[in-house]
VOBA-337564 format. One record per residue: chain; residue in one letter; x, y, z of N, C-alpha, C in turn. Coordinates in pm, 1 decimal, padded with zeros to 6 digits. Layout:
residues N
- A, A, X, Y, Z, X, Y, Z, X, Y, Z
...
This chain:
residues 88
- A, X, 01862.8, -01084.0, 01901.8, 01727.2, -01113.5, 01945.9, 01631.2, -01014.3, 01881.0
- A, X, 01525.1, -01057.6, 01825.0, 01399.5, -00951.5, 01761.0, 01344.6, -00927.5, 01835.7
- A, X, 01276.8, -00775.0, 01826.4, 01200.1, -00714.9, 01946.0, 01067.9, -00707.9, 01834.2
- A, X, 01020.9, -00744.3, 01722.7, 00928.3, -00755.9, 01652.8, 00810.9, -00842.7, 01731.0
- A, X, 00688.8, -00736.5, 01715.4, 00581.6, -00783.7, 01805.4, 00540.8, -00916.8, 01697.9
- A, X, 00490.1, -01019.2, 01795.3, 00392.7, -01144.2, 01665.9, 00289.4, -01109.0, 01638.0
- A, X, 00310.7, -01120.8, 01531.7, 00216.1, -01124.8, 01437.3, 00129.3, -01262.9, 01458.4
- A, X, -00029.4, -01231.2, 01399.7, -00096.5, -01360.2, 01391.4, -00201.8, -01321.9, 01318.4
- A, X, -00269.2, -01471.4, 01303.7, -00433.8, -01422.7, 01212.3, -00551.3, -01413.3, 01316.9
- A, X, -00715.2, -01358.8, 01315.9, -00778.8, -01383.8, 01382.8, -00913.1, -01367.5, 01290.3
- A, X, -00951.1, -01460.3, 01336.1, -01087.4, -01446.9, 01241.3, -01172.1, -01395.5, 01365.5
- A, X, -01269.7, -01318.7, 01278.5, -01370.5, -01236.7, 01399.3, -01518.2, -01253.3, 01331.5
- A, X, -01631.1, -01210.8, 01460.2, -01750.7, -01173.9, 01408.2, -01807.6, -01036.5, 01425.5
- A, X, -01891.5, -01003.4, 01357.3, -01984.8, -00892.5, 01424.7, -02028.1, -00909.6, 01528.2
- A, X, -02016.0, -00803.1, 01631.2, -02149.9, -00771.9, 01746.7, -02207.1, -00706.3, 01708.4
- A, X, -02288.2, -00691.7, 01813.4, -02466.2, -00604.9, 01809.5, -02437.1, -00514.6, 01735.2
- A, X, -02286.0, -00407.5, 01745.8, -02317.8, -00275.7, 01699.8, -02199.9, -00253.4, 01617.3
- A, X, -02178.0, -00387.8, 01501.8, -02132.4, -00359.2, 01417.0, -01969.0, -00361.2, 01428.7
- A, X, -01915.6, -00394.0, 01544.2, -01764.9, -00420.9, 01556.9, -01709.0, -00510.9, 01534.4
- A, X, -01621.1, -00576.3, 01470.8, -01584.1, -00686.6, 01458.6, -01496.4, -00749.4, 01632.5
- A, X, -01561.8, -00828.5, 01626.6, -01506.7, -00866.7, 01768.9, -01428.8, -01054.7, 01725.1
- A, X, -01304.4, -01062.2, 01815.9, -01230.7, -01198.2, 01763.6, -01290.9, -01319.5, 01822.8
- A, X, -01269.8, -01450.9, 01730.3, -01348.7, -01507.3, 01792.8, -01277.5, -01680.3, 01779.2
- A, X, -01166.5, -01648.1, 01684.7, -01046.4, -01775.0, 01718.8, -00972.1, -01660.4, 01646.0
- A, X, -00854.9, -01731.7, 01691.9, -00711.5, -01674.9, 01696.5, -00568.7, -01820.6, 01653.2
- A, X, -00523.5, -01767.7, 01602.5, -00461.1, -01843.5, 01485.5, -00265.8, -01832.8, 01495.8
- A, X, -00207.2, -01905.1, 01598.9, -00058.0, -01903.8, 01645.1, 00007.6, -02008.6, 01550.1
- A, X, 00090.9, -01970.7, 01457.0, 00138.6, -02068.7, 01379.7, 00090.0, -02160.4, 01356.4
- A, X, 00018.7, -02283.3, 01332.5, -00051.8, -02380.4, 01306.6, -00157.7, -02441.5, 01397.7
- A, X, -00149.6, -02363.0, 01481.3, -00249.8, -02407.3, 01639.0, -00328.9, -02299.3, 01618.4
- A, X, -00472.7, -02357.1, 01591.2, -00627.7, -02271.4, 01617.8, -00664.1, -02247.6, 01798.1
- A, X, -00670.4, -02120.3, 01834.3, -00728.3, -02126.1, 01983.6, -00893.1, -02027.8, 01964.0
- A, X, -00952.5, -02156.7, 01986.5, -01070.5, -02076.2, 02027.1, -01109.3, -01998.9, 02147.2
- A, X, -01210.5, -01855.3, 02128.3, -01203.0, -01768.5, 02236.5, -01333.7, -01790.1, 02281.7
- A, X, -01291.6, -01816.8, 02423.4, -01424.9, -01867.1, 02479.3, -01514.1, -01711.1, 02514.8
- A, X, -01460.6, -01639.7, 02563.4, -01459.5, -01523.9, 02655.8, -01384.6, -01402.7, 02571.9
- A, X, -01465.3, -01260.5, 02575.2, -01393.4, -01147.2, 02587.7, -01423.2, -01065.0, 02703.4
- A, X, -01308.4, -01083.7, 02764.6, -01328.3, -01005.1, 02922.0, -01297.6, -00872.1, 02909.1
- A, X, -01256.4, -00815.0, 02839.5, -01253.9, -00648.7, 02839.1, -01227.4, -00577.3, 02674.6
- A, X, -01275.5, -00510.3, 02670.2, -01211.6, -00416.3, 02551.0, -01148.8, -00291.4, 02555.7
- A, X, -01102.5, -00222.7, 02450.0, -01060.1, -00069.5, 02458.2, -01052.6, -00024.7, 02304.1
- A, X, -01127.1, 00055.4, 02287.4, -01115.6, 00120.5, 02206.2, -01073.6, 00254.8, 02122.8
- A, X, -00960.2, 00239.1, 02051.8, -00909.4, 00423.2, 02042.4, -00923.3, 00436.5, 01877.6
- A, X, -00908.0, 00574.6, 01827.9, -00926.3, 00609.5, 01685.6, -00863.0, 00525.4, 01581.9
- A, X, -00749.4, 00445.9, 01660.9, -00633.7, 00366.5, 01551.9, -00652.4, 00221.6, 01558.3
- A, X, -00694.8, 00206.7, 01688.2, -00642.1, 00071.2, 01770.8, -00735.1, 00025.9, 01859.7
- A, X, -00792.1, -00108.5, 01821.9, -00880.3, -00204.7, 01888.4, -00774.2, -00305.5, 02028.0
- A, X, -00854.4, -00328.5, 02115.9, -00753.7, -00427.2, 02213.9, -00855.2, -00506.0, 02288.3
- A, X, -00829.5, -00618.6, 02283.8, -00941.9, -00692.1, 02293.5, -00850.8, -00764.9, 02444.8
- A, X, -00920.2, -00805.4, 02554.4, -00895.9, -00880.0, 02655.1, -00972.8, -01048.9, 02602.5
- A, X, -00920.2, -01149.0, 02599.5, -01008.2, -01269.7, 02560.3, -00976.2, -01359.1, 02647.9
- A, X, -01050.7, -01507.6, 02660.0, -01016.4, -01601.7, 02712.6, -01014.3, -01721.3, 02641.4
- A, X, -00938.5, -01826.5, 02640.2, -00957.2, -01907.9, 02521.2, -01005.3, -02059.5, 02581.4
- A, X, -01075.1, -02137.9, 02544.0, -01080.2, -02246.3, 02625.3, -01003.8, -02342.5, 02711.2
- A, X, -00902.4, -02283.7, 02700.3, -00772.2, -02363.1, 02800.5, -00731.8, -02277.7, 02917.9
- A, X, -00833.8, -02164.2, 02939.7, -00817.5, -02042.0, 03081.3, -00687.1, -01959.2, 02994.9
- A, X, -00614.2, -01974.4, 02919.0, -00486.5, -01942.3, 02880.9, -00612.9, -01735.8, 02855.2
- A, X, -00475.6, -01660.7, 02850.7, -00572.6, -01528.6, 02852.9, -00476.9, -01447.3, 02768.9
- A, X, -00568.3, -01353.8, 02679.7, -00467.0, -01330.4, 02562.9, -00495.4, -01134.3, 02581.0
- A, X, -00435.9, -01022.7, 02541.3, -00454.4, -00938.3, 02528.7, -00436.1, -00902.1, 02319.9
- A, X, -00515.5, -00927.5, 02252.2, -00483.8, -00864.3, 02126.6, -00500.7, -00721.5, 02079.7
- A, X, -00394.2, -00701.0, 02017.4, -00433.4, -00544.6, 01921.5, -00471.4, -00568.0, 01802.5
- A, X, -00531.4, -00484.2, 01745.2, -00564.1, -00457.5, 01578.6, -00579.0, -00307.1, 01545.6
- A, X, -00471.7, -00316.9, 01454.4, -00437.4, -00173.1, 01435.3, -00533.2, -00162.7, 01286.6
- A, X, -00600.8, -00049.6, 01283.7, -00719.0, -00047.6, 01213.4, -00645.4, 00056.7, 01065.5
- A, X, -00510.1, 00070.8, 01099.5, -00498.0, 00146.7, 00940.3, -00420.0, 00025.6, 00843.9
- A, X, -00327.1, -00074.5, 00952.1, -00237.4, -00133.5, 00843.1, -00365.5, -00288.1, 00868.7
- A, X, -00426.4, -00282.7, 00931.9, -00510.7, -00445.7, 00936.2, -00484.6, -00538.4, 00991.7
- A, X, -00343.8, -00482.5, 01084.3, -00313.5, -00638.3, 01132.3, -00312.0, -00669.9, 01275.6
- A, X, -00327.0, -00764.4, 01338.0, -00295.3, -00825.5, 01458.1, -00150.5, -00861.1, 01547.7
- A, X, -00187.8, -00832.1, 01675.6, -00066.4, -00850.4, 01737.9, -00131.3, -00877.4, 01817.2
- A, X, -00002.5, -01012.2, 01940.8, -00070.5, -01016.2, 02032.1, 00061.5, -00954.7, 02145.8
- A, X, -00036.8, -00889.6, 02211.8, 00039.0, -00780.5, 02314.6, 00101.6, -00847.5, 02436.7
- A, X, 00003.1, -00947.1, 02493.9, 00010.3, -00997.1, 02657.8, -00038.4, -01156.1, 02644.9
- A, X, 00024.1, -01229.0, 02699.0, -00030.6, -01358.1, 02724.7, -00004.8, -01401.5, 02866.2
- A, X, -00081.3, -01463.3, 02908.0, -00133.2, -01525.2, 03052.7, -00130.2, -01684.5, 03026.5
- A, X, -00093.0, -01793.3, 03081.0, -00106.1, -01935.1, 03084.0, -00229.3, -01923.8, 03199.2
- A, X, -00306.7, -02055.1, 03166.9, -00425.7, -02064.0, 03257.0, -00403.5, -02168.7, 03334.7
- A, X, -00255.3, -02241.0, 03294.1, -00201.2, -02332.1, 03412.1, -00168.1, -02260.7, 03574.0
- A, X, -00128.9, -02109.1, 03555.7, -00085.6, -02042.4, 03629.7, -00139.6, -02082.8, 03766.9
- A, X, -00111.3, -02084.3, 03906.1, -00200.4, -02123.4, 04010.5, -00213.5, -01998.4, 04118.3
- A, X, -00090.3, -01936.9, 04077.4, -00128.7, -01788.1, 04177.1, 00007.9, -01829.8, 04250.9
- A, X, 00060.5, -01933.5, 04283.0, 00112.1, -01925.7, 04412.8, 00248.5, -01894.3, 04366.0
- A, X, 00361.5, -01894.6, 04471.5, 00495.6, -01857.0, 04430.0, 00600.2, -01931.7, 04370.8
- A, X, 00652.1, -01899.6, 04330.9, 00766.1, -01993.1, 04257.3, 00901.7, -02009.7, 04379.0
- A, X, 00937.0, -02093.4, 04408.6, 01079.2, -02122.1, 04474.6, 01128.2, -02174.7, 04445.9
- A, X, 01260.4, -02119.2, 04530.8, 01414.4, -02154.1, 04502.0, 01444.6, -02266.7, 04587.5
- A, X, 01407.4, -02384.8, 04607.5, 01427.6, -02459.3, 04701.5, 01408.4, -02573.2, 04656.6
């Protein structure tokens, strides 16, 4: 089994102050557009973007700012309903 994070593409835009912020995101042949960026973080190496994509689905990406590339860290389904799963 590979423990290799995925890789993906993301095309981004500028904001106000010059950051490139993502703005579709690119999973093997499926385009997801980002409706929403609900949080960011920013460190000397490494961008992490919180997004939302039009299907509620919720993505956490990195971009590591020395080698250029994207990963996506965390994914959320927006089918999710909250409630519990059983064994019954």
């Amino acid at each position: 089994m590979s423990t290799a994070p995925l890789t993906l593409r993301v095309e981004c835009d500028a904001d106000y102050q010059g950051e490139e912020t993502p703005r579709r995101i690119f999973l093997a042949d499926k385009a997801i557009e980002i409706e929403d960026v609900i949080d960011r973080w920013l460190a000397p190496e490494y961008r992490y973007f919180k997004v939302r994509a039009g299907d509620n689905d919720i993505y956490i990406l990195r971009h590591d700012l020395l080698t250029q590339r994207w990963e996506l860290t965390m994914f959320q389904s927006g089918k999710y309903d909250g409630s519990r799963l059983s064994s019954s």
